[in-house]
C-alpha positions as CSV (number, residue, x, y, z in Angstrom):
1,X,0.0,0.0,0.0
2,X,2.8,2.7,1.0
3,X,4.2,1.9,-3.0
4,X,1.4,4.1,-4.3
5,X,1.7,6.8,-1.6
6,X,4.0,8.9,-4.3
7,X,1.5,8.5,-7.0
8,X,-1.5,9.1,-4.7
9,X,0.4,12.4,-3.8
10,X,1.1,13.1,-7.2
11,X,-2.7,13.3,-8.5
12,X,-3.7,15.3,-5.3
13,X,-1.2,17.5,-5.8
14,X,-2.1,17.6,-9.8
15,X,-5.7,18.2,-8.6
16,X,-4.9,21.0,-6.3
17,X,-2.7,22.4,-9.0
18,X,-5.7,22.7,-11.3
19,X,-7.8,23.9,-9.1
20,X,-5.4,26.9,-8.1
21,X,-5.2,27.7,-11.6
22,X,-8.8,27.7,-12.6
23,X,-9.7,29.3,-9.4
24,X,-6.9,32.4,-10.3
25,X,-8.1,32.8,-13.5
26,X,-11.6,33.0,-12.9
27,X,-12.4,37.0,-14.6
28,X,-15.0,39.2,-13.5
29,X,-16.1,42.0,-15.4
30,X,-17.8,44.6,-13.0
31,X,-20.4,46.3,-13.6
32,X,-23.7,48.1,-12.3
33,X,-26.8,46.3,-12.6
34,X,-29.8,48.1,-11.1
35,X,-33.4,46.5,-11.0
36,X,-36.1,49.0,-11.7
37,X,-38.6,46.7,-9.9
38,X,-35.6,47.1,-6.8
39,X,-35.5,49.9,-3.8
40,X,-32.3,50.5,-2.5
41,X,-30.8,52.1,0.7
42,X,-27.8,52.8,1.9
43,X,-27.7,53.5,5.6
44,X,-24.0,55.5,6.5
45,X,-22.4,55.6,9.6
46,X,-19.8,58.5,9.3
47,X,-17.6,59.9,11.9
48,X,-15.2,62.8,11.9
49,X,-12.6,63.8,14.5
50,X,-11.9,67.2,14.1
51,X,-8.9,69.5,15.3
52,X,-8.9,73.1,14.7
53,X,-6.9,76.1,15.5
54,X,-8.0,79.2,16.2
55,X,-6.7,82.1,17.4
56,X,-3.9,80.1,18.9
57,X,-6.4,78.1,20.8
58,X,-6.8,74.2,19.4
59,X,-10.1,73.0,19.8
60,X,-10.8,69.4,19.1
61,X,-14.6,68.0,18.0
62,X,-16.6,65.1,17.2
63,X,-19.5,65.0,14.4
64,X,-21.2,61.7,14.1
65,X,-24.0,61.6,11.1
66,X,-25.9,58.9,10.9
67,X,-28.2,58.5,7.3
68,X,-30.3,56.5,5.6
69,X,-30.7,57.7,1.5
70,X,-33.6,55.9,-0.7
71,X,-32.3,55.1,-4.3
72,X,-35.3,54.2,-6.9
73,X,-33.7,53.1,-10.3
74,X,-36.4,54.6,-12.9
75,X,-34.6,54.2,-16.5
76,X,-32.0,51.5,-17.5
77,X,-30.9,51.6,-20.8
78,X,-29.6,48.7,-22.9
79,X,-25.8,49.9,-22.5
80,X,-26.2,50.1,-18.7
81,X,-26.7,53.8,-18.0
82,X,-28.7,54.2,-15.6
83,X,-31.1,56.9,-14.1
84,X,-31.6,57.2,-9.7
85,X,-33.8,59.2,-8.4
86,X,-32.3,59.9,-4.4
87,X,-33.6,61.0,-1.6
88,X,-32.7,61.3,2.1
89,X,-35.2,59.2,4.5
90,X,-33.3,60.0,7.8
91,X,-30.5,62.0,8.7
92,X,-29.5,63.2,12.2
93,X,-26.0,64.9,13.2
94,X,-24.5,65.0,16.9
95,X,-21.7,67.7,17.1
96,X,-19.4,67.2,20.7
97,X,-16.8,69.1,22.1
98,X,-15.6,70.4,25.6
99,X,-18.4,72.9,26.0
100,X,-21.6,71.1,24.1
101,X,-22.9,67.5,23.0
102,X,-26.3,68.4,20.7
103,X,-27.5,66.6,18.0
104,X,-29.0,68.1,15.3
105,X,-32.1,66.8,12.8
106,X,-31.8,68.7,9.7
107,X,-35.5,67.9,8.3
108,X,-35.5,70.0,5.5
109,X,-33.4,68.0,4.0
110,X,-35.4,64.8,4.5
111,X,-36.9,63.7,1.7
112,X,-35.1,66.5,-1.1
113,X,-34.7,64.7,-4.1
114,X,-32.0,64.3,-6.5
115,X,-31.6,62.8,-10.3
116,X,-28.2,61.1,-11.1
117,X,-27.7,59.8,-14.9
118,X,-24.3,56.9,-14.0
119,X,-22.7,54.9,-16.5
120,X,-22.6,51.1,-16.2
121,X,-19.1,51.2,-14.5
122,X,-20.0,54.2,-12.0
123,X,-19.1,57.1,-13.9
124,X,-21.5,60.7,-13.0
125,X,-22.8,61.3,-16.3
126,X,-25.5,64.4,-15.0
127,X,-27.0,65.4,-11.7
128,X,-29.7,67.3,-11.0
129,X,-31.1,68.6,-7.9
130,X,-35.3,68.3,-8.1
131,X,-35.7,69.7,-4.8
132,X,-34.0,72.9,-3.3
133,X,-33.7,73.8,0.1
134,X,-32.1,76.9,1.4
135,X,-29.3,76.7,3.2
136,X,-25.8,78.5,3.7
137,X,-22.3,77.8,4.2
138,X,-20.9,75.0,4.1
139,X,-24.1,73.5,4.9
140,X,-25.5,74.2,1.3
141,X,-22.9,72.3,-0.6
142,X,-23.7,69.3,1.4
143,X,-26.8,69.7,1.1
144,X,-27.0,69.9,-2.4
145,X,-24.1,67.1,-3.0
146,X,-25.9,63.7,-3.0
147,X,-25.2,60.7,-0.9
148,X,-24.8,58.2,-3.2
149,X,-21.2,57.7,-4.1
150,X,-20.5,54.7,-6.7
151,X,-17.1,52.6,-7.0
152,X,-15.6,53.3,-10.9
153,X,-14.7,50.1,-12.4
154,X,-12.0,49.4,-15.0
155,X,-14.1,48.4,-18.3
156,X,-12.2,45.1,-18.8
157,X,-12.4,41.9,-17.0
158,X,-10.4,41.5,-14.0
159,X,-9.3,38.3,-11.5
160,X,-7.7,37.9,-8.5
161,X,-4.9,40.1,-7.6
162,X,-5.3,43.0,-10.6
163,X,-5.4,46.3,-10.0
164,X,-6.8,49.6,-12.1
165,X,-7.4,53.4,-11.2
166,X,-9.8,55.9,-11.2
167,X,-10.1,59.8,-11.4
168,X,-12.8,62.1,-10.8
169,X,-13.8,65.2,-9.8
170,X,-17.3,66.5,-8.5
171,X,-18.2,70.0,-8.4
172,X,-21.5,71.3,-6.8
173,X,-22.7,75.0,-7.0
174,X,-25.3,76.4,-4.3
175,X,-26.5,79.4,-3.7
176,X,-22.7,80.6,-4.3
177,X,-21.6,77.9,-2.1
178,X,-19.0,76.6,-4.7
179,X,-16.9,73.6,-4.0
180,X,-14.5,70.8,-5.8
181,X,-13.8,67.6,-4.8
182,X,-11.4,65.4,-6.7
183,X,-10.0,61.8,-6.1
184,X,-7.6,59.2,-7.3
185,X,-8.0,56.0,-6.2
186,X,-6.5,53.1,-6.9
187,X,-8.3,49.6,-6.8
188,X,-7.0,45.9,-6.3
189,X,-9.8,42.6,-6.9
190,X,-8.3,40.9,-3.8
191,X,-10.5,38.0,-4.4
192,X,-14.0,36.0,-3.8
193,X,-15.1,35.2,-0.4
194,X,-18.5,33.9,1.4
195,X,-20.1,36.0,3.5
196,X,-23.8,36.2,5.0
197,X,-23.7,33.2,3.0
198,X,-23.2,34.4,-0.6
199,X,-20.3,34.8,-2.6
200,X,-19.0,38.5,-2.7
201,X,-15.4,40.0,-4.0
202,X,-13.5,41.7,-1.6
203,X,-11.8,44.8,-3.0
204,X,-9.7,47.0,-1.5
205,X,-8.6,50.8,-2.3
206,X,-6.6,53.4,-1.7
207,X,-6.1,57.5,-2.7
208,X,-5.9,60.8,-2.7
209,X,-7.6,63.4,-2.9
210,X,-8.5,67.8,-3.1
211,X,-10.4,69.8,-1.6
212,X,-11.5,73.5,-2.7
213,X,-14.4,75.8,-2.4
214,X,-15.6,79.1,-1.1
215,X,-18.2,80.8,-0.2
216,X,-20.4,83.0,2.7
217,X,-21.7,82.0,5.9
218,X,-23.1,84.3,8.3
219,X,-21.4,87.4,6.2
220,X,-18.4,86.2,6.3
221,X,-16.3,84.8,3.0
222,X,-14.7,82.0,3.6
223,X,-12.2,79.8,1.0
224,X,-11.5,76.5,1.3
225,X,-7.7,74.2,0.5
226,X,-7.1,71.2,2.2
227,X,-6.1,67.3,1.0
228,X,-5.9,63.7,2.4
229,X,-5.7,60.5,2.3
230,X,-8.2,57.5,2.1
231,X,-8.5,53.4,2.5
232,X,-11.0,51.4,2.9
233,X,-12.3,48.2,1.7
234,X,-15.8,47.2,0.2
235,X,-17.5,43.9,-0.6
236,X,-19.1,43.5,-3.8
237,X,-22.3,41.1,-5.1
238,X,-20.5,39.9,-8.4
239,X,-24.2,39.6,-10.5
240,X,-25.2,43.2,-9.7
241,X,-21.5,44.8,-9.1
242,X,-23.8,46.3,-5.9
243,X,-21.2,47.1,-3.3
244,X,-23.0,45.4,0.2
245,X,-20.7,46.9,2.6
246,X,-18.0,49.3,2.6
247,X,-15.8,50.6,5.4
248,X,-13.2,53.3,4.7
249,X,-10.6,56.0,6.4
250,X,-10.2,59.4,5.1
251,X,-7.2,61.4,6.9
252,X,-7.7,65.2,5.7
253,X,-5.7,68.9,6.1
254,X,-7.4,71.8,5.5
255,X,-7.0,75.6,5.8
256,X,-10.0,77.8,6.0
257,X,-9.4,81.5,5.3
258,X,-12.1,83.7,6.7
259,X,-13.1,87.5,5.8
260,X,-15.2,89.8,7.0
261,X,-16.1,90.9,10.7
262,X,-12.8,88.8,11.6
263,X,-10.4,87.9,9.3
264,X,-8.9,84.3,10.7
265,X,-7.3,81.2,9.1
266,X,-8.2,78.0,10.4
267,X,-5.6,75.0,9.7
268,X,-7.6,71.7,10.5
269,X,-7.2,68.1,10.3
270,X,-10.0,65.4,10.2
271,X,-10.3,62.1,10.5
272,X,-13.0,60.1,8.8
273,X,-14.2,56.8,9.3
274,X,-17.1,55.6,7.4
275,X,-19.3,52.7,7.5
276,X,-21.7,51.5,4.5
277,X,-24.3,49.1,4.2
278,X,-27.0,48.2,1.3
279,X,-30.1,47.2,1.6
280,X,-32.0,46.0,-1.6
281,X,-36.1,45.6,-1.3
């Protein structure tokens, strides 16, 4: 019996072999696939850890926001674009530092509704905002920038191990609150896994990115710099290229110039951590 040991050995090891090598070469070509009959939400966790400087005093925060955003897929053409309508179904803010702990329920923003035209691999084709609410400062641009945020995806197949990158930049205009965002980030397919019991492909990222606007609030002009860092990680259902989860770590400088009663710069950092889930009805 031990005389065929080596041979027995052999074919596992031919087996395993093969398997490995189908297993890395197994492609996946990403991209969206939104249902029409489908409602989506993605509920965010996001908090920032804030420390400013001003007037030679530091003063360090904590903002949590917590939101839920409604996505209704209402055209889907034959090459993939599609058409969202978005809205935002809950959103409270807690702002904490030394001298107050309040949390904030913006509800005119609750339910404002926004039109994004995306391309099969993520791409912002055109936004529009169907529902305005006034607001000023910095709270207008977020306001008026939508929550939903999609992964790019490289337009060929990929497997296990390749990598690609992405570019964009994302401007949003309101009420003269003008700001620019712009990322690089770059991608790698790390691989398939199970989790909750289905298959989904891990992928992890990495960038940079700018930061630039300007503006009034409360009668005073204020501009904008700052850049930073992000990773993160999100898991991806590989029949509707739907991300399921995402958790990611943005690490930011800024300086804000102010004008007007006072005239005062404010260097800040920020640290971001985000948390992402979807859930498909």
């Amino acid at each position: 019996m031990h005389r065929h040991t080596p041979l027995l050995l052999s074919a596992i090891c031919l087996c395993l072999g093969a398997f490995q090598t189908s297993s890395a070469q197994e492609q996946y070509n990403l991209s969206y696939r939104f249902a029409k009959d489908k409602t989506y939400r993605v509920i965010d966790t996001i908090k920032v850890e804030s420390n400013q400087e001003i007037m030679g005093r530091e003063s360090n925060s904590t903002s949590t926001v917590v939101a839920t955003t409604k996505i209704q897929p209402t055209e889907v053409a034959d090459n993939g674009t599609t058409t969202l309508v978005s809205s935002i179904e809950s959103l409270s803010m807690r702002f904490q530092n030394t001298q107050i702990d309040t949390t904030i329920v913006p509800r005119e923003l609750v339910g404002q509704r926004t039109r994004l035209t995306v391309s099969k691999l993520g791409q912002t084709i055109k936004r529009e905002v169907l529902d305005t609410v006034k607001l000023s400062g910095l709270a207008a641009t977020t306001g008026q920038r939508e929550l939903v945020r999609l992964h790019i995806y490289p337009g060929h197949p990929v497997k296990a191990g390749e990598k690609w990158t992405a570019s964009r930049m994302d401007t949003s205009d309101a009420g003269g609150n003008y700001s620019v965002v712009g990322t690089t980030i770059d991608y790698t397919l790390v691989g398939k896994e199970k989790r909750h019991g289905r298959d989904q492909l891990r992928i992890t990222f990495s960038g940079k990115l700018t930061l630039s606007g300007k503006g009034n609030t409360m009668g005073n002009d204020y501009v904008v710099e700052g850049s930073g860092k992000m990773t993160g990680t999100t898991f991806v259902n590989p029949q509707t290229g739907l991300s399921e989860a995402d958790d990611s770590k943005t690490d930011m400088d800024l300086s804000v110039a102010v004008t007007g009663q006072q005239n005062l710069t404010i260097p800040t950092t920020q640290s971001i951590v985000t948390h992402r889930k979807l859930v498909v009805e």
